[in-house]
Residue, then its C-alpha position, 0 to 999 in steps of 0.5 A: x142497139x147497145x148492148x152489154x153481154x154478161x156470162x161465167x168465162x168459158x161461156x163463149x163470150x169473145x166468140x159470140x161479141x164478135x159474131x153478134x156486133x158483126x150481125x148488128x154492125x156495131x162496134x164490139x167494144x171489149x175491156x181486153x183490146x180497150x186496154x190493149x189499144x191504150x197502152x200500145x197508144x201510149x195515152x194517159x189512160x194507158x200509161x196509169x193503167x199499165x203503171x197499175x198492172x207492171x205493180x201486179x194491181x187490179x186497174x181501178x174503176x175509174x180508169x176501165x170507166x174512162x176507157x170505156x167513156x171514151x170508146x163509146x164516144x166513137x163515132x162508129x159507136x153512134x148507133x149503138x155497141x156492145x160492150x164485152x167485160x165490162x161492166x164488171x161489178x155493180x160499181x161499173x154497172x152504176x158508174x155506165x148508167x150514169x154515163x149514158x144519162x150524161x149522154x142522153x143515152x139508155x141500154x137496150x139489152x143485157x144478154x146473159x149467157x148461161x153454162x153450168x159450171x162443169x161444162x165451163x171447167x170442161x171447155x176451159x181446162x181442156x183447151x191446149x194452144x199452140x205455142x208457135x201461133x197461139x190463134x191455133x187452139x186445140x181441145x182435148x174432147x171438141x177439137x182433137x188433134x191428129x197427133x197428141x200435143x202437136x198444132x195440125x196446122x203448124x206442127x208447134x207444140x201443144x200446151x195448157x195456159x197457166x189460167x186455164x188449168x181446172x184450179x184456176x178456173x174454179x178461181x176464176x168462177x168464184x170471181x165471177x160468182x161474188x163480182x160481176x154475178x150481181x150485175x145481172x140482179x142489178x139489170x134484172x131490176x131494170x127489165x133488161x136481162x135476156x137470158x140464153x143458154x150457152x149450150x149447143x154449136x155456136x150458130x145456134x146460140x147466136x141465134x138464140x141471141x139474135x132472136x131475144x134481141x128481136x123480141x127486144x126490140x119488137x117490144x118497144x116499137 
């Protein structure tokens, strides 16, 4: 299957991406490690888009779109993917489609997961990371620790993360709103949108997903 997954940040997007492409044993292919695995690699892709973000600039379309190109010809992609942060706006969405003409490819499902906004700012600007392993994550309401501002794990120092402080967030979500929003209008006029809920224990929505992409592809057999 070839999936895009789509949601405000805080939605549990990365979570759910990994969980999903496990259970459907395909690549889980993200803008992050793309960009990630292309400047520790040195590649020509990587050096233009790092000389983009050391200058403090947004990495143009094309650059993403290459990437993404190039990932998705993979041959652990041959069965299908799921793209996580991108497309990012409707440029992206119409530049991806255009490649998957190219390769006589189409999409199968764009999974919109939905939180309402406080939910989201609640979720993100309570998070406090461990500054000794930043995979040690904390919460202020979900996932207490035993001592406040101290990791249970290692005993590090508990902080907040400049971007997920609750300006920033409602930034963050005013992006998403104007930019990658309209994506989901784009799709929808494709009949591909499946929308679920966020909401919940993480097991549950990933069965949500799972079940919208069943319904999927049981409609085209």
């Amino acid at each position: 299957m070839r999936i895009v997954l789509v949601g405000p940040p805080g939605a549990g997007k990365g979570t759910q991406a990994v969980r999903l492409a496990e259970k459907l044993a395909i690549p889980h292919i993200s803008t992050g490690d793309l960009f990630r695995a292309n400047i520790s690699r040195q590649t020509e892709l990587g050096k233009l888009a790092k000389s983009y973000m050391d200058a403090g600039n947004l990495v143009p379309d094309e650059v993403t779109i290459a990437m993404a190109k190039d990932r998705m010809e993979q041959p652990d992609a041959e069965n299908g993917f799921l793209l996580d942060g991108f497309p990012r706006n409707v440029a992206q969405a119409q530049a991806l489609d255009e490649l998957l003409r190219t390769e006589k490819m189409t999409l199968d499902a764009v999974l919109d997961l939905e939180a309402p906004e406080d939910e989201v700012v609640k979720r993100i600007a309570g998070r406090r990371i461990c500054r000794k392993d930043s995979s040690h994550v904390f919460h202020v309401a979900y996932n207490v620790p035993k001592q406040e501002g101290v990791c249970d794990v290692c005993g590090g120092e508990l902080y907040q993360r400049e971007d997920d402080s609750e300006e920033t967030v409602r930034t963050r979500l005013e992006v998403y709103h104007t930019q990658t929003e309209p994506i989901i209008d784009y799709y929808k006029s494709q009949g591909l949108v499946r929308t679920i809920s966020a909401m919940g224990p993480v097991d549950q929505v990933t069965e949500r997903a799972l079940e919208a992409l069943k319904s999927e592809q049981a409609g085209k057999h």
